[in-house]
N, C-alpha and C positions, 0 to 999 in steps of 0.2 A: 243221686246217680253220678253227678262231674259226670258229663259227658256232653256235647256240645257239637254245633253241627254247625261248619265255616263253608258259605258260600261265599266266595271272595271273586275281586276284581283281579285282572290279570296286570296290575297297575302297582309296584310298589309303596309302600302305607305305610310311614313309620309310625304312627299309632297303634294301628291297627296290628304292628307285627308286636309290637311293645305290651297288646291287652293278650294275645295269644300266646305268647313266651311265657305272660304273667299265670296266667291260667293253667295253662301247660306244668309248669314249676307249682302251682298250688295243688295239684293231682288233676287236672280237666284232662280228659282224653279228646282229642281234638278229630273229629270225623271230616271226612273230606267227600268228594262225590265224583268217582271214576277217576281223577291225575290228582297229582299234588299242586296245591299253590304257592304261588311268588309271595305269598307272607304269610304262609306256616310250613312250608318245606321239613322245616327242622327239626318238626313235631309230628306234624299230622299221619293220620291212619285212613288211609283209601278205604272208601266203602263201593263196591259195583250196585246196590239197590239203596233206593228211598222207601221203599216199604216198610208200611209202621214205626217208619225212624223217628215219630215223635213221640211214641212210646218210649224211647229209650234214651231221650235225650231232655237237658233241662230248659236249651233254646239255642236262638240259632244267630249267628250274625255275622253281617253280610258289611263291607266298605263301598263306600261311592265312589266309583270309577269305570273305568272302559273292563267291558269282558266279564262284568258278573254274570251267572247264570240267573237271572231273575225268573227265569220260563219254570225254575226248577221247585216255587215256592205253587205253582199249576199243580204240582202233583202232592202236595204236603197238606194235611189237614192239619188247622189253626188251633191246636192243642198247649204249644208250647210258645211264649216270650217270640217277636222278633225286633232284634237291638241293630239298627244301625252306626256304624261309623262312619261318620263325614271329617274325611281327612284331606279335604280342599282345603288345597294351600291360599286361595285369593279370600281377602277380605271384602265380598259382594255386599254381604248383607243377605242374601237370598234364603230361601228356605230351600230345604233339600231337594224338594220334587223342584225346582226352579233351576236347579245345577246338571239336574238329571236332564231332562227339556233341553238344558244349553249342549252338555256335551252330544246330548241325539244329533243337534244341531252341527254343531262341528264333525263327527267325527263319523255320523251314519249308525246306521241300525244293522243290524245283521239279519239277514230275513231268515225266517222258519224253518225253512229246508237247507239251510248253513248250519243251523246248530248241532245236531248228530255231527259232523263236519271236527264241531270244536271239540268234543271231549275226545278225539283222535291225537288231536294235534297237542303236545307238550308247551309249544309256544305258538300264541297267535300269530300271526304274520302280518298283523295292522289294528293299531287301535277300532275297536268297532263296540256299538253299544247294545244291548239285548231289550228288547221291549216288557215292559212292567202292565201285568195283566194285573194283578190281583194284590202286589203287594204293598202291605204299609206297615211301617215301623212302630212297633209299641214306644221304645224308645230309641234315643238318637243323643249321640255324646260326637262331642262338636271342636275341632282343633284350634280352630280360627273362630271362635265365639264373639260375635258382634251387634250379635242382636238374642232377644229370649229366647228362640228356640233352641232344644235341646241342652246337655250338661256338657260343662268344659272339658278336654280329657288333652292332657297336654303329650308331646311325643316320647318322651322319655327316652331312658339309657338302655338301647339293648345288645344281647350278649359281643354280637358281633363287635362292637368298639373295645368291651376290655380284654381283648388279647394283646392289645398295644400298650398297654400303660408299660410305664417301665420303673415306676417308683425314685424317681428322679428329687431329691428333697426339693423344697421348691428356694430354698433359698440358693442353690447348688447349679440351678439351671441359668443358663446363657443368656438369653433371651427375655429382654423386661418384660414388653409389651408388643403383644402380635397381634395383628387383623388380618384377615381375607378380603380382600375387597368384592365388589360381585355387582349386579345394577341394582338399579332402582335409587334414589332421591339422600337415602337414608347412608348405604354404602359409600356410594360416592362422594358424598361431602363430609363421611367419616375418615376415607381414603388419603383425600385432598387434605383436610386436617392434621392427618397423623404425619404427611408429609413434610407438613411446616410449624410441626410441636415437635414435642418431646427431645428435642437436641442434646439433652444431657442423657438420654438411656438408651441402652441399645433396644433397636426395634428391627419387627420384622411385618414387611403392610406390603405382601405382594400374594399372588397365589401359589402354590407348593403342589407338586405330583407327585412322579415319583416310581416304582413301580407299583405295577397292582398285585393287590391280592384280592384274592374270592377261595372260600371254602371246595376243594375237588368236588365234594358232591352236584355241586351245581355249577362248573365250572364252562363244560361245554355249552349247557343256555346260554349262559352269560354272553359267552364269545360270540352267540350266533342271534343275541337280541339287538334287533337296531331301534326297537321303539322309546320313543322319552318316559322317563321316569319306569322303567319296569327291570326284567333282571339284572342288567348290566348295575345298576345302584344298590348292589350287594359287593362289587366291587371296590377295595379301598385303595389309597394309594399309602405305600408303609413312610415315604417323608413327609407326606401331610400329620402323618399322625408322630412323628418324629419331633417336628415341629411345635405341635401342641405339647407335648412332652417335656420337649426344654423350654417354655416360658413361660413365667411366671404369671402374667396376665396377659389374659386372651380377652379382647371387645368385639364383643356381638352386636352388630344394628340389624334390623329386620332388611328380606326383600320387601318387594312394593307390593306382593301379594297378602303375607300379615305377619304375625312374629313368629310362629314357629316354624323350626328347620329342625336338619338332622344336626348343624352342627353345633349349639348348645348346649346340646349332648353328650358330645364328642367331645366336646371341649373338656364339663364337669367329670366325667368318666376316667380325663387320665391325673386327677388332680389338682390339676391348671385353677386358677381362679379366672371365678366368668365375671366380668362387667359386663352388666345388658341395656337397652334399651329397649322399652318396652313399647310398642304402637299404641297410639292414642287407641281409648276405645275398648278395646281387651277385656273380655270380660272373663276373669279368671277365678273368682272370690268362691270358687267352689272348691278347687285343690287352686290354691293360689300359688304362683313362684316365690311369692316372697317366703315361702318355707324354706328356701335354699340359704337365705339371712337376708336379714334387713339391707345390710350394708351393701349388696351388691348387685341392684339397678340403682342408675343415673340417668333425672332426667334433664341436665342440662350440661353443654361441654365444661365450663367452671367446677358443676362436681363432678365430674371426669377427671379433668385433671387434680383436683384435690385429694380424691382417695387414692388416685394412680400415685402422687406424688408419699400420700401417707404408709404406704404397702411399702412401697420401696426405698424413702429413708426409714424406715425402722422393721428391722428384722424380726425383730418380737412378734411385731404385728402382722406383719406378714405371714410367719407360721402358722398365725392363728385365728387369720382369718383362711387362711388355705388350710388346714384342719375342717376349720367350720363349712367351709366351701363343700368339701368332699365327702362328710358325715352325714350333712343336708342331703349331699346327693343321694348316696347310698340308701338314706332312711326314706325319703320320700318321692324320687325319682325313677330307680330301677322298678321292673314289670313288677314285682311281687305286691309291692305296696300299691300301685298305680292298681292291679286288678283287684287288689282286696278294695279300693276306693271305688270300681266299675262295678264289684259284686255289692254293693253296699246300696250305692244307689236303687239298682237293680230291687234290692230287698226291702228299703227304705220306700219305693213308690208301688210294691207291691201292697205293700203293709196299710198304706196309706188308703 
């Protein structure tokens, strides 16, 4: 059939927007349930009924966050797959239904007679959580993987980042070696670091804005979301990505929450060569990073500075490691392959 049926959080998901682009691009027609959402906007097709919709669809999946319609799986009978996305960002440890618990906790429930309320409204007006009668996840693909549950599903490249590249050769660009600094343990004493290294290359170790961009179609949301993490982070800023543009390496250390972000992403998308640092723990060995090359996590600042110092006395190698950087990406990062790897699973533990 490709047909698929996204109950989503009102919570931006860079996974989760990365397996739908993915899907979307393989042929999936992406159904939605009365508005559009904050991570398929760009695809998806409104449906006004649930009726018999699991006749016509292959299965359904839903991200963990504020504003899913969980009330909505009340009316669906258990016909077809249901696939979670857990795209918490913190390294707990917890299991899914234990994140769910927390955020009720934090952020309140919406009670019964609110929800008719939400499918009105285009934008929530405050994080709030929906209470879980009946559902549970066949399976569950996990961004921050720290323990067995679920399959790793890393955040990938989506469309939104390559509008910026500018094909800059990497030898050609300004800039040696750039960092974003940001908190947490890992940042900050990379910050401090690059402050009192590298004196022989030009660097660039601050934050970068800039003006923003956002797609018109969802421009207005944007302007008028004030909640964290949700429309507004469709928003780019064009000298941040300027930045990554013209340098040649770009090092990424994780927040304190785990290692993936958006901008790893952003980074490989325009080029750039990534240096990473990967968080203890990580359990990735199912689509691993290290398919992006061997050569480029470091886990200690000595080979930091070693391969930083090997990139750029020799040009050769530099092209050819930023070659490999960027065909990595392309081959095993952008949505396409990332969902042929989520339908795979999917097929692989059916089978089983």
């Amino acid at each position: 059939m490709k047909n698929i049926l996204f109950i989503g959080s009102e919570s931006y998901d860079g996974p989760t927007i990365t397996i739908i682009e993915g899907l979307y691009n393989l042929g999936y027609k992406i159904f939605v349930y009365k508005k559009s959402n904050i991570n398929s906007w760009f695809c998806n097709s409104i449906i006004d009924s649930l009726n018999n919709i699991e006749d016509n669809i292959d299965f359904i999946i839903s991200n963990l966050h504020w504003g899913t319609r969980w009330d909505l799986y009340d009316k669906i009978n258990k016909k077809v797959p249901y696939i979670l996305i857990d795209g918490d960002d913190h390294n707990n440890n917890n299991s899914w239904i234990n994140k769910y618990i927390k955020y009720c906790n934090s952020y309140g429930v919406i009670d019964n007679n609110q929800i008719k309320n939400i499918e009105a409204q285009n934008l929530l007006n405050e994080r709030k959580m929906i209470k879980i009668e009946k559902y549970k996840p066949d399976y569950i693909f996990k961004t921050q993987k720290f323990n067995n549950e679920g399959i790793y599903l890393p955040f990938g490249i989506n469309f939104s980042y390559l509008q910026f590249k500018k094909d800059i050769p990497i030898d050609k660009r300004n800039i040696d070696i750039c960092h974003f600094p940001g908190p947490g343990q890992y940042r900050q004493s990379m910050t401090n670091f690059i402050n009192n290294n590298f004196k022989n290359y030009t660097v660039s170790n601050k934050l970068i804005y800039g003006n923003m961009v956002v797609d018109n179609t969802i421009k207005t949301v944007c302007e008028n979301d004030n909640n964290i993490h949700s429309w507004h982070r469709w928003k780019t800023c064009d000298k941040y990505f300027d930045t990554i543009n013209n340098s040649k390496i770009c090092i990424y250390v994780p927040a304190p929450g785990g290692w993936d972000s958006k901008r790893p992403w952003e980074i490989i998308s325009q080029g750039t060569i990534l240096l990473y640092f990967k968080t203890p723990g990580l359990i990735d060995n199912e689509y691993p990073l290290k398919q992006l090359g061997n050569f480029f996590e470091f886990t200690t600042i000595k080979e930091l500075i070693n391969k930083c110092n090997l990139l750029l006395t020799n040009k050769d190698f530099l092209n050819e490691k930023a070659k490999e950087c960027y065909e990595n990406a392309k081959k095993y990062f952008m949505p396409e392959p990332i969902a042929k790897y989520f339908l795979s699973n999917i097929s692989r533990i059916n089978n089983s």
